[in-house]
mmCIF entry with sequence, helices, sheets and N, C-alpha, C, O atoms, coordinates in Angstrom:
data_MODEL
# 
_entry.id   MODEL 
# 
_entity.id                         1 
_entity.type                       polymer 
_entity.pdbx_number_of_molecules   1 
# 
_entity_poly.entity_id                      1 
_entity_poly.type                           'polypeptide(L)' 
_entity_poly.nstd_linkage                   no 
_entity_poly.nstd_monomer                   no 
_entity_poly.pdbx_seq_one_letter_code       
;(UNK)(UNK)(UNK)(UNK)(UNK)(UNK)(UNK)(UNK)(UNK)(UNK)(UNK)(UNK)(UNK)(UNK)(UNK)(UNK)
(UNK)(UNK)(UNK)(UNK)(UNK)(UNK)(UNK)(UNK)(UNK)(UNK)(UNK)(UNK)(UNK)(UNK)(UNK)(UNK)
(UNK)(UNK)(UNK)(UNK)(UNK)(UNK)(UNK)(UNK)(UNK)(UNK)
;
_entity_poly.pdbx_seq_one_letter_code_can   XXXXXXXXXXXXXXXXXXXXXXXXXXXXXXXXXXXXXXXXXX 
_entity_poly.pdbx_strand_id                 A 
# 
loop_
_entity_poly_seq.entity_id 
_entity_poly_seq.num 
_entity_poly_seq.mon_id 
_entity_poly_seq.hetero 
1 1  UNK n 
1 2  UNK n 
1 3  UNK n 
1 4  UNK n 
1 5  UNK n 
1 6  UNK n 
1 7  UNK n 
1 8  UNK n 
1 9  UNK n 
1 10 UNK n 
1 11 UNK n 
1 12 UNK n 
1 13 UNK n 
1 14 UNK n 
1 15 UNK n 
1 16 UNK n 
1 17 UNK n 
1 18 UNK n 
1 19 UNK n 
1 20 UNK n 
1 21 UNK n 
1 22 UNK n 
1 23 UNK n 
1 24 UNK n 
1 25 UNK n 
1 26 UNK n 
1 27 UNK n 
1 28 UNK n 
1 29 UNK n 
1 30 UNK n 
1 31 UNK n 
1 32 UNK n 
1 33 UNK n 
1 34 UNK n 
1 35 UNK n 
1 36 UNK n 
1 37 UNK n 
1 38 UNK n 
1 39 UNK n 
1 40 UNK n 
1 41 UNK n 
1 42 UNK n 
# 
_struct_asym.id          A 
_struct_asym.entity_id   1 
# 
loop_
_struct_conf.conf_type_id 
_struct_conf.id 
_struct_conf.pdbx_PDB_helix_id 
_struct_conf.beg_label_comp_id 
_struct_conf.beg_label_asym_id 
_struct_conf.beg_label_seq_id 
_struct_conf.pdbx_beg_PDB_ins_code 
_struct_conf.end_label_comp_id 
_struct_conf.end_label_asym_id 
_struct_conf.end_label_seq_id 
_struct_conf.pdbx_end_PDB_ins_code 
_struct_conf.beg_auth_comp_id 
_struct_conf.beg_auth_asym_id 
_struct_conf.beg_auth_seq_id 
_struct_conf.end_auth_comp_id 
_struct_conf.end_auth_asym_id 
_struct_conf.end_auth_seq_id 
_struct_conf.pdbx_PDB_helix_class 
_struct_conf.details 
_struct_conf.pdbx_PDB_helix_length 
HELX_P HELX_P1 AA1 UNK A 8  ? UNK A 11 ? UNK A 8  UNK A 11 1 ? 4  
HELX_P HELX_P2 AA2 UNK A 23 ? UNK A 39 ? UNK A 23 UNK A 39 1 ? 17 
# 
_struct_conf_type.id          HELX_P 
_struct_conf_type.criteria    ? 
_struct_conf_type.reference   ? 
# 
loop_
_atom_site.group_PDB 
_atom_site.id 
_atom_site.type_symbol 
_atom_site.label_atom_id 
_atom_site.label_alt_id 
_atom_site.label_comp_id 
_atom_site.label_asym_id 
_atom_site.label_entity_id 
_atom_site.label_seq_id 
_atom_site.pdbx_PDB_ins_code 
_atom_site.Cartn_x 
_atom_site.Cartn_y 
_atom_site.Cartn_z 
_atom_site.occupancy 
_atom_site.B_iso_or_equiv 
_atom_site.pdbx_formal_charge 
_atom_site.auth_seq_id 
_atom_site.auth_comp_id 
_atom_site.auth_asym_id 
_atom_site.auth_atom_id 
_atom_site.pdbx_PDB_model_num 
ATOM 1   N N  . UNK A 1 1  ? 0.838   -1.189 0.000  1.00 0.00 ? 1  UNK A N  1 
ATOM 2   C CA . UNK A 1 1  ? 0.000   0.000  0.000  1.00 0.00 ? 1  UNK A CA 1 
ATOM 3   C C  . UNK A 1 1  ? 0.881   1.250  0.000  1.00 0.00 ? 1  UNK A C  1 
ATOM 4   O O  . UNK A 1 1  ? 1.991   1.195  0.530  1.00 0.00 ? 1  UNK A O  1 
ATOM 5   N N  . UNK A 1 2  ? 0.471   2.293  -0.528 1.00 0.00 ? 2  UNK A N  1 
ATOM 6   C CA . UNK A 1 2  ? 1.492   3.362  -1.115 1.00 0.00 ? 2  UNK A CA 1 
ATOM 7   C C  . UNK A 1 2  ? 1.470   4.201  0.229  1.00 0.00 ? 2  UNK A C  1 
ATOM 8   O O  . UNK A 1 2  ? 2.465   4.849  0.554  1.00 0.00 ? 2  UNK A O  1 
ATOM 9   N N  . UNK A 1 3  ? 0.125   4.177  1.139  1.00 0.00 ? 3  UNK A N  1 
ATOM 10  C CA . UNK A 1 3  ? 0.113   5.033  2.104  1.00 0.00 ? 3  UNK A CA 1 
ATOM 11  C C  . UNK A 1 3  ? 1.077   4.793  3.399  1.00 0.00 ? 3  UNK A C  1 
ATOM 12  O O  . UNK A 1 3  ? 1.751   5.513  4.136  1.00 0.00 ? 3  UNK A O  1 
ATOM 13  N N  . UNK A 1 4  ? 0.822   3.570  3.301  1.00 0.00 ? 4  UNK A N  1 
ATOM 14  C CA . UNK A 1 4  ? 1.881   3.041  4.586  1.00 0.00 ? 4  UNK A CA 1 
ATOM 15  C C  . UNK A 1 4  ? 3.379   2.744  3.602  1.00 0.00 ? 4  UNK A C  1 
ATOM 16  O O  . UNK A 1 4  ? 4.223   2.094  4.219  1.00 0.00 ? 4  UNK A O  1 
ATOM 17  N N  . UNK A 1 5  ? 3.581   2.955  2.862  1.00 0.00 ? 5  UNK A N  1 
ATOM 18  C CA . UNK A 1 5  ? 5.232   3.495  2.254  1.00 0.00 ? 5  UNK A CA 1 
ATOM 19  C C  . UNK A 1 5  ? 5.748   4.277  2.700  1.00 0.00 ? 5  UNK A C  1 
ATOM 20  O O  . UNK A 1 5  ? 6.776   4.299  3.378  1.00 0.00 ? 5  UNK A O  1 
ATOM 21  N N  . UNK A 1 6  ? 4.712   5.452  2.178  1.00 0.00 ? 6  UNK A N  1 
ATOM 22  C CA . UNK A 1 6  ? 5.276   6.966  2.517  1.00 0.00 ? 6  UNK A CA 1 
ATOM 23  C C  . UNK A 1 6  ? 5.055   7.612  3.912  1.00 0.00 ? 6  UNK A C  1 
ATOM 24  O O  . UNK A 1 6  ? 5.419   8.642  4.481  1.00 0.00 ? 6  UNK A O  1 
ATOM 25  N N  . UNK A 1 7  ? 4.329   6.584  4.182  1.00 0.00 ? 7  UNK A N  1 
ATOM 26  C CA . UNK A 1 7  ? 4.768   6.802  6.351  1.00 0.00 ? 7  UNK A CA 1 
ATOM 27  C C  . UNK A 1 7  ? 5.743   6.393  6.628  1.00 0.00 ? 7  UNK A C  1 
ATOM 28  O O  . UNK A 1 7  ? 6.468   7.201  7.209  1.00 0.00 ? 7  UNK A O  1 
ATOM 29  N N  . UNK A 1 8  ? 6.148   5.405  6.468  1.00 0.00 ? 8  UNK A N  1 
ATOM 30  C CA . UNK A 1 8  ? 7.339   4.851  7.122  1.00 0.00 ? 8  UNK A CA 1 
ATOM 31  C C  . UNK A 1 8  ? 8.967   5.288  6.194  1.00 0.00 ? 8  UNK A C  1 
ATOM 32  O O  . UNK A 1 8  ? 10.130  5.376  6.590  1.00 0.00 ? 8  UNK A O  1 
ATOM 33  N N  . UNK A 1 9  ? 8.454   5.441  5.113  1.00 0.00 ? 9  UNK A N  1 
ATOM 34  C CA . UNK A 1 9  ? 9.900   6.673  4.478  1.00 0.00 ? 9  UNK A CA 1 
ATOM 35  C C  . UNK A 1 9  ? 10.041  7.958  5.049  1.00 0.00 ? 9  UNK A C  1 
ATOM 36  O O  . UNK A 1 9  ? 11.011  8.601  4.648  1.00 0.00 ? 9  UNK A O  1 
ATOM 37  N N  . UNK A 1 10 ? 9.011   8.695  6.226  1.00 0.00 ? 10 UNK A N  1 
ATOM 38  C CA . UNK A 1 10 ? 8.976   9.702  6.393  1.00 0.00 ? 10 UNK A CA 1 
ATOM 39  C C  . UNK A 1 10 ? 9.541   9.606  7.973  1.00 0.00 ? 10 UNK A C  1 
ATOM 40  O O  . UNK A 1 10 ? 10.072  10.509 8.620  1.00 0.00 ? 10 UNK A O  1 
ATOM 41  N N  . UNK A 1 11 ? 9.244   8.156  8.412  1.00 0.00 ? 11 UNK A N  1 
ATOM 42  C CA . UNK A 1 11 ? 10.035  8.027  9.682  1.00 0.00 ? 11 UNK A CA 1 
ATOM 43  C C  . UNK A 1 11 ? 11.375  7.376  9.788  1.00 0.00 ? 11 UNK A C  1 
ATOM 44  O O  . UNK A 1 11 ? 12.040  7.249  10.816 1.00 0.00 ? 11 UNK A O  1 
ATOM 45  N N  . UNK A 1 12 ? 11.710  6.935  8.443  1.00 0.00 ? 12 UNK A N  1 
ATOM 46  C CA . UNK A 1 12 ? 12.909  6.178  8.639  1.00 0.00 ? 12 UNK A CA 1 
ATOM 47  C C  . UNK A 1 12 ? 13.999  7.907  7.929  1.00 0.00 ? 12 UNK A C  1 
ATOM 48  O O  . UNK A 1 12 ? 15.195  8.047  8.186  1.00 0.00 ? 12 UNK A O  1 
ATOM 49  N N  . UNK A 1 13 ? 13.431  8.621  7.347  1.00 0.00 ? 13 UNK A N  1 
ATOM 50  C CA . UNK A 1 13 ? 14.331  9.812  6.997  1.00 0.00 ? 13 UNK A CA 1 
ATOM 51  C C  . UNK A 1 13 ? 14.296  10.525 8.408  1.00 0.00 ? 13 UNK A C  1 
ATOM 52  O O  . UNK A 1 13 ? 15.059  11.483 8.285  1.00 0.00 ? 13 UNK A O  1 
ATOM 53  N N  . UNK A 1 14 ? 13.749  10.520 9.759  1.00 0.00 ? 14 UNK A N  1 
ATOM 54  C CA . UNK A 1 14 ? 14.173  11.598 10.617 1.00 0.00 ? 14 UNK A CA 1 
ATOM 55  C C  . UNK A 1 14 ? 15.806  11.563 10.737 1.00 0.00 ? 14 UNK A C  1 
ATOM 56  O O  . UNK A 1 14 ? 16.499  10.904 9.962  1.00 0.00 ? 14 UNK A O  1 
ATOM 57  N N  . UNK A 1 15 ? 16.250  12.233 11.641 1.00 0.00 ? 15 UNK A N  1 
ATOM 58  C CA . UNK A 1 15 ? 17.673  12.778 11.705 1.00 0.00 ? 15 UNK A CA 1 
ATOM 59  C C  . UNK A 1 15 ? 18.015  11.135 12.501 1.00 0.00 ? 15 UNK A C  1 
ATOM 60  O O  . UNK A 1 15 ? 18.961  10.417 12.176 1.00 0.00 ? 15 UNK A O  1 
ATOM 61  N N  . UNK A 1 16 ? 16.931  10.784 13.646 1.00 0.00 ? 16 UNK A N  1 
ATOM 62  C CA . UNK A 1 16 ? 17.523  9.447  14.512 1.00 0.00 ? 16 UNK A CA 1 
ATOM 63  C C  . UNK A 1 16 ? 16.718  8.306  14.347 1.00 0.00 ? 16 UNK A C  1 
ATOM 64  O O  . UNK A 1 16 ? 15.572  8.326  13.898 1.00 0.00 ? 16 UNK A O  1 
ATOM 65  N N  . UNK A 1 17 ? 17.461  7.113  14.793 1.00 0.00 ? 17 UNK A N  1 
ATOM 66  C CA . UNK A 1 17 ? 16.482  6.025  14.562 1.00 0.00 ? 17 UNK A CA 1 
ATOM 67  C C  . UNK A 1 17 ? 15.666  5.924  15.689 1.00 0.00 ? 17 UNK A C  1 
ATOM 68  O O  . UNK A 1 17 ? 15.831  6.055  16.902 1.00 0.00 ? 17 UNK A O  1 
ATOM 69  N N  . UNK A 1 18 ? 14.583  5.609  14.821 1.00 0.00 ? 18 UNK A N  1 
ATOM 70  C CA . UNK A 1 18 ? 13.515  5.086  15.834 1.00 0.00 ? 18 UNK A CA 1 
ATOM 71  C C  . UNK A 1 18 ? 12.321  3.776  15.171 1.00 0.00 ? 18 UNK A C  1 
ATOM 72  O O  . UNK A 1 18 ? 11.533  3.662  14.231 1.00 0.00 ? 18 UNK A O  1 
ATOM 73  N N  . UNK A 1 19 ? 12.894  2.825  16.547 1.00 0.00 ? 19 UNK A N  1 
ATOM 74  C CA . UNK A 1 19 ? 12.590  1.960  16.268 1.00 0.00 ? 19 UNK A CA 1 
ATOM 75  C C  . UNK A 1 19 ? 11.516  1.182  15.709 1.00 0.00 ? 19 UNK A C  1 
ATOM 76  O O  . UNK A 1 19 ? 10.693  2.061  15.456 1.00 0.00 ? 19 UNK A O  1 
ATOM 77  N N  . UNK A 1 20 ? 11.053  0.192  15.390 1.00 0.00 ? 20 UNK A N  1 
ATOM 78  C CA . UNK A 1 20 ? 9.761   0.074  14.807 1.00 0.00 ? 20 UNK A CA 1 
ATOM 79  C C  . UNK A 1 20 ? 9.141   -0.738 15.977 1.00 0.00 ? 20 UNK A C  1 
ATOM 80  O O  . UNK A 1 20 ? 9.881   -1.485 16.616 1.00 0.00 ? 20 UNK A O  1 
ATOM 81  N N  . UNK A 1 21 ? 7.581   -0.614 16.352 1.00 0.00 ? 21 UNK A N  1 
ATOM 82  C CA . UNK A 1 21 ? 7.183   -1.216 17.278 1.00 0.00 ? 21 UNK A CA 1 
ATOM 83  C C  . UNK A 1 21 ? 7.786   -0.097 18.696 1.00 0.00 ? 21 UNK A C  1 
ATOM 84  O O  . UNK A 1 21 ? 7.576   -0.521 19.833 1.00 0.00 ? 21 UNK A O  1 
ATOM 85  N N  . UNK A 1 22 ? 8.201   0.697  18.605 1.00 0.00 ? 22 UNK A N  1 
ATOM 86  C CA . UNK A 1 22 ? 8.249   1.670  19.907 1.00 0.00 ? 22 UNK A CA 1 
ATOM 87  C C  . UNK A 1 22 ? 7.065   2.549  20.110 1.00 0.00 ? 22 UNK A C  1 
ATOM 88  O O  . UNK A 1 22 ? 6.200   2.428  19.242 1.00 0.00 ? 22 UNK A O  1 
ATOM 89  N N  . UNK A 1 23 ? 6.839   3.373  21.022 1.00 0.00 ? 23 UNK A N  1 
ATOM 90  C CA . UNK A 1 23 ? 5.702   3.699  21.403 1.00 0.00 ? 23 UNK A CA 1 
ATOM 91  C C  . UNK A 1 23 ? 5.799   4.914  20.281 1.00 0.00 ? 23 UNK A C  1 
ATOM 92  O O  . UNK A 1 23 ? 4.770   5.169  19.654 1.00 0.00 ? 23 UNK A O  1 
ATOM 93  N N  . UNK A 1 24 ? 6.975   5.654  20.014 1.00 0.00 ? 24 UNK A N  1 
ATOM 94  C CA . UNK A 1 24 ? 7.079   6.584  19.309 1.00 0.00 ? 24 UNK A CA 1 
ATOM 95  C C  . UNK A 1 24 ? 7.224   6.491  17.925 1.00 0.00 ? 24 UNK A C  1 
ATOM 96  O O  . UNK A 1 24 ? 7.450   7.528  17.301 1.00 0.00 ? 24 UNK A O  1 
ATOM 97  N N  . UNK A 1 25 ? 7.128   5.377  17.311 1.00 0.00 ? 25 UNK A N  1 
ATOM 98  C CA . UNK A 1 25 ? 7.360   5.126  15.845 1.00 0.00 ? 25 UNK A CA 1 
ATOM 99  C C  . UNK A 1 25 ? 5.701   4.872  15.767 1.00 0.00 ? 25 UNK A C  1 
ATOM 100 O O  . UNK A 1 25 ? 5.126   5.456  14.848 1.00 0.00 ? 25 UNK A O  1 
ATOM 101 N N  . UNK A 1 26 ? 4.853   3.999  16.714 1.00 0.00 ? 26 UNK A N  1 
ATOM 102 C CA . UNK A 1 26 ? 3.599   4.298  16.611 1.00 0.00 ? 26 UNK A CA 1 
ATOM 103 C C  . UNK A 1 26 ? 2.812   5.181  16.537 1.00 0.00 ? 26 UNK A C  1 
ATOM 104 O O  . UNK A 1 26 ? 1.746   5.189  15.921 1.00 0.00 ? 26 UNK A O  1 
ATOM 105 N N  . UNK A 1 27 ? 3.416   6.222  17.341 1.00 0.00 ? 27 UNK A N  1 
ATOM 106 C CA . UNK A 1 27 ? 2.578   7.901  17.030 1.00 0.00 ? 27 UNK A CA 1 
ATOM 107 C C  . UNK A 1 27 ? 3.253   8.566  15.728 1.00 0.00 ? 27 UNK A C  1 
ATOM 108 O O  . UNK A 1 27 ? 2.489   9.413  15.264 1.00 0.00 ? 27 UNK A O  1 
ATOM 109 N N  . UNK A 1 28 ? 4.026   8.487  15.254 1.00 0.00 ? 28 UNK A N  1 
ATOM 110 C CA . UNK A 1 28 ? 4.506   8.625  14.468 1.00 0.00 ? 28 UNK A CA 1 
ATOM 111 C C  . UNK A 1 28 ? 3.737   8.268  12.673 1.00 0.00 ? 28 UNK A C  1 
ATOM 112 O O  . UNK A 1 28 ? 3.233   8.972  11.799 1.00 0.00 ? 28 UNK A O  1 
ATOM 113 N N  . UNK A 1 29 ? 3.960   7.140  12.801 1.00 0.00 ? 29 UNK A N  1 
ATOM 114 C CA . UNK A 1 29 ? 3.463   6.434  11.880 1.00 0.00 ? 29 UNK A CA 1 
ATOM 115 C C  . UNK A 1 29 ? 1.560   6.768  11.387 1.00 0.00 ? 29 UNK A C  1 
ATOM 116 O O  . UNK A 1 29 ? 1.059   7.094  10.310 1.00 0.00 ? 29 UNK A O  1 
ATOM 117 N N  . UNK A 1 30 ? 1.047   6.536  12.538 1.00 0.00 ? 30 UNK A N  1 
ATOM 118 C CA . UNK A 1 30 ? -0.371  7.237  12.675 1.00 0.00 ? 30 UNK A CA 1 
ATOM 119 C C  . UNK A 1 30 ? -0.484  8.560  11.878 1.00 0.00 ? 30 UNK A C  1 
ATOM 120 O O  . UNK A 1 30 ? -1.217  8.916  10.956 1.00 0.00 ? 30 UNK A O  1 
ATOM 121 N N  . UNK A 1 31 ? 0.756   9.302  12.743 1.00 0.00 ? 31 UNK A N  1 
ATOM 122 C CA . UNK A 1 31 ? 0.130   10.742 12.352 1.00 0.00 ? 31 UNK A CA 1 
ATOM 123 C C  . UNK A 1 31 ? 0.317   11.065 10.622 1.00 0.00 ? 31 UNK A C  1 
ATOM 124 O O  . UNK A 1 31 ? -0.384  11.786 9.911  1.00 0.00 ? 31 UNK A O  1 
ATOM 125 N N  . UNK A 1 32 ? 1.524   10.250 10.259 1.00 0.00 ? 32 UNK A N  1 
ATOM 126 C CA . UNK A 1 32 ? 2.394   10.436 9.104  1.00 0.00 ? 32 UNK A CA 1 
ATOM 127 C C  . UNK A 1 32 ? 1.379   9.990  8.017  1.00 0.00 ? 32 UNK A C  1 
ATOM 128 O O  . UNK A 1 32 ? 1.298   10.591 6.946  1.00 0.00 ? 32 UNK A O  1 
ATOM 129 N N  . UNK A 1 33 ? 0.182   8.325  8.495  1.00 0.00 ? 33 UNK A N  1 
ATOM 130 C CA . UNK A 1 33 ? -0.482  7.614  7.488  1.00 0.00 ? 33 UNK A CA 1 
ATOM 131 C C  . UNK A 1 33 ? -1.797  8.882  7.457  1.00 0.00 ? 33 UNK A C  1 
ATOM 132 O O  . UNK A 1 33 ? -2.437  9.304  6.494  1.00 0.00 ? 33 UNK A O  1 
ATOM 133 N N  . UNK A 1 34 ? -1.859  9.211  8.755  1.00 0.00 ? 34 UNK A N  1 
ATOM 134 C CA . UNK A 1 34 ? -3.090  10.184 8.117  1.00 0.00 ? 34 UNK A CA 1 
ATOM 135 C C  . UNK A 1 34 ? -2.690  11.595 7.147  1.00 0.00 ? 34 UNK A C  1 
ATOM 136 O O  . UNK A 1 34 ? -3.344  11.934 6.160  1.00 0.00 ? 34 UNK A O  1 
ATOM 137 N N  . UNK A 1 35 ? -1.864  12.085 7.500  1.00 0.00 ? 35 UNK A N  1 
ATOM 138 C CA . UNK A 1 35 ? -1.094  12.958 6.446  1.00 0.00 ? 35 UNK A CA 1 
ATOM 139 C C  . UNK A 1 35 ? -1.316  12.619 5.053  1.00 0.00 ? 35 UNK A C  1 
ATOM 140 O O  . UNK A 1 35 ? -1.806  13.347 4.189  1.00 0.00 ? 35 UNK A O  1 
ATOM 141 N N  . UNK A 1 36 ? -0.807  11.169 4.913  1.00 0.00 ? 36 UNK A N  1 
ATOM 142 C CA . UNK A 1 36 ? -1.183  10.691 3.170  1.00 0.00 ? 36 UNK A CA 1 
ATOM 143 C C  . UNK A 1 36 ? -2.540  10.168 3.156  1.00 0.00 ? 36 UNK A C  1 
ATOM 144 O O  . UNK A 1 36 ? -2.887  9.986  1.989  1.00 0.00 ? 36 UNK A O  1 
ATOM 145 N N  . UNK A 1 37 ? -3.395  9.871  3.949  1.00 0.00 ? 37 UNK A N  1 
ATOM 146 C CA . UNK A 1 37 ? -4.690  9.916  3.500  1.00 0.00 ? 37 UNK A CA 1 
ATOM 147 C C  . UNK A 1 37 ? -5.374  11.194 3.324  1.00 0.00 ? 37 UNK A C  1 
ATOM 148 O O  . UNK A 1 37 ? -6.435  11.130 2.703  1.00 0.00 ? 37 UNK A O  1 
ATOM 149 N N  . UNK A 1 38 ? -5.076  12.098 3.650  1.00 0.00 ? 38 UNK A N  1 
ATOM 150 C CA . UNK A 1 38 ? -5.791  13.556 3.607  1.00 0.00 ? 38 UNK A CA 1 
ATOM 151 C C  . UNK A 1 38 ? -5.351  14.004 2.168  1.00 0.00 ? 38 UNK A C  1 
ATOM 152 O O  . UNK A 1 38 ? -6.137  14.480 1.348  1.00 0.00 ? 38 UNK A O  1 
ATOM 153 N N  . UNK A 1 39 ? -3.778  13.767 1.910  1.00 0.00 ? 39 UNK A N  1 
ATOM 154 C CA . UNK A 1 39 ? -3.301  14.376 0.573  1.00 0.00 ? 39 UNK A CA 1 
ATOM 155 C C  . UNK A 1 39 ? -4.230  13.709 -0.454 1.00 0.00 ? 39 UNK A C  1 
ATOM 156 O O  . UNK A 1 39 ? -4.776  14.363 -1.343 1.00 0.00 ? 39 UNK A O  1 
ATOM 157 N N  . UNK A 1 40 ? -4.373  12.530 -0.317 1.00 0.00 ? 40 UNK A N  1 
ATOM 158 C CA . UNK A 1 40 ? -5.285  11.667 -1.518 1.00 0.00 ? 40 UNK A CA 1 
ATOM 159 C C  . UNK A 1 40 ? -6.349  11.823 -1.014 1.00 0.00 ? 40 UNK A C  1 
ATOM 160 O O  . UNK A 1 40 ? -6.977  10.764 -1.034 1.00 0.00 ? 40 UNK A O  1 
ATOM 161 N N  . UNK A 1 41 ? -6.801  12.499 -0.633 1.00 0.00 ? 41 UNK A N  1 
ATOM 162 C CA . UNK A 1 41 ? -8.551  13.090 -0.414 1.00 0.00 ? 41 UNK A CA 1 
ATOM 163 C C  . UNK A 1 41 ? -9.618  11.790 -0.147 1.00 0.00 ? 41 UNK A C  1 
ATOM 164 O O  . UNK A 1 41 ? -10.751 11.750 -0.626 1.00 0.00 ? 41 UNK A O  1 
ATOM 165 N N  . UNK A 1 42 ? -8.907  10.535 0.880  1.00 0.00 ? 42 UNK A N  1 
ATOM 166 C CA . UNK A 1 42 ? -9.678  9.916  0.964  1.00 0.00 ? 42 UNK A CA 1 
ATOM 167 C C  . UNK A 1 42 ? -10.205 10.154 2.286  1.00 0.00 ? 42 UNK A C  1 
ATOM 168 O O  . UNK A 1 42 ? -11.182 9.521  2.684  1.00 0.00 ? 42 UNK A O  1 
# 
């Protein structure tokens, strides 16, 4: 799915890693997938 791509390219480009399955890659990820659902007007 293209939406959950470009979430997780948008968290693996921050400056630090953060892990997958951490509490903060989960808020993360959320906020990032709704970002690309809004751009594609779904």
């Amino acid at each position: 799915m293209r939406i959950d791509q470009a979430a997780r390219q948008k968290i693996e480009s921050q400056r630090r890693i953060i892990p997958e399955g951490s509490q903060e890659w989960d808020i993360l990820y959320r906020k990032y997938y709704n970002e690309e659902v809004k751009k594609l007007g779904l």
